[in-house]
N, C-alpha and C positions, 0 to 999 in steps of 0.2 A: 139520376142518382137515387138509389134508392135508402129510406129511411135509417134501415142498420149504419150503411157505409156511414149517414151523415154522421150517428149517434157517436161511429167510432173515431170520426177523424179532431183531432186537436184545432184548438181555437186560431192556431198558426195556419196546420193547412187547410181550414173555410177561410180563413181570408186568401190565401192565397190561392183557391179555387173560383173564388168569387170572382179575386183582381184578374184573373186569367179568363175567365167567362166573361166577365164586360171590355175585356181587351180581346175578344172574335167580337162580339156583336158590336162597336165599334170598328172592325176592321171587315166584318160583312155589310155594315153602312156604308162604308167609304170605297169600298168595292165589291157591289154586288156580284153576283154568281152571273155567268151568263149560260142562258139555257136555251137560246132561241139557235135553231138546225143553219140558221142565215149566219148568225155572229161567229159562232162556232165554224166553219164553213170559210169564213172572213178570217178569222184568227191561224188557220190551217193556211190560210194562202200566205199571207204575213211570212208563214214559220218558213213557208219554202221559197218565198226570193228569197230571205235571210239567209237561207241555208246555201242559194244559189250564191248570192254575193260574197258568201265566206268563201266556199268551195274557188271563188276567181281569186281572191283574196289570198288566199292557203296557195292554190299554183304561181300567179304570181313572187310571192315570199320564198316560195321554195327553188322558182329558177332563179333568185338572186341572190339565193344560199348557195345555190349550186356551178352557180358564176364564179362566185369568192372563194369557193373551194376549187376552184379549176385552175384560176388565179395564181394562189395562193401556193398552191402546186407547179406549177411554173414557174414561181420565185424561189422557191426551195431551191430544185432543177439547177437554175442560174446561180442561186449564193454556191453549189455545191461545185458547180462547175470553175468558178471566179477560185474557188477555194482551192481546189485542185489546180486551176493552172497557174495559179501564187506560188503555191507551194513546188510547182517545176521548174519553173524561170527565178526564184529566188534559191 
C-alpha cells in the first residue's frame, strides 16, 4: 500500500484494512500454501476419486429418479384406465 493511499483513507477504513490483514495472516498460519509438485499431485488425485464417486453417485440418483417416473407413469395409465371403466359400467 503505498503512502498516498494510507494518507487518504479514513481512520474507519485503516482499521478495517488492518482487521482484514491480520485476518489472511492468521488464516495463512492455520493453513499454509501448499507448494510442494508431491502435495499438489496428492491433492489432484483426492479431486478425482471425489469426482469418480460423485459421478456413481449422480448415475445411481438418476436411475431411481428415473424408476419413479416410469412408475409413476403407469399409475397414471391404471387411475385413468379404473376411471374410464367406472365411468362405462356405472
Amino acid at each position: 500500500m503505498t503512502q498516498e493511499m494510507m494518507q487518504k483513507m479514513t481512520r474507519k477504513e485503516w482499521r478495517a484494512y488492518c482487521k482484514h490483514m491480520k485476518a489472511l495472516e492468521k488464516r495463512d498460519k492455520e493453513f499454509p500454501q501448499r507448494t510442494s509438485l508431491e502435495e499438489m499431485k496428492e491433492l489432484t488425485d483426492w479431486h478425482l476419486e471425489s469426482a469418480r464417486r460423485n459421478n456413481k453417485s449422480a448415475e445411481v440418483l438418476q436411475n431411481v429418479a428415473l424408476s419413479f417416473f416410469v412408475v409413476s407413469g403407469i399409475a397414471q395409465v391404471v387411475a385413468i384406465v379404473f376411471i374410464i371403466l367406472n365411468a362405462i359400467y356405472h
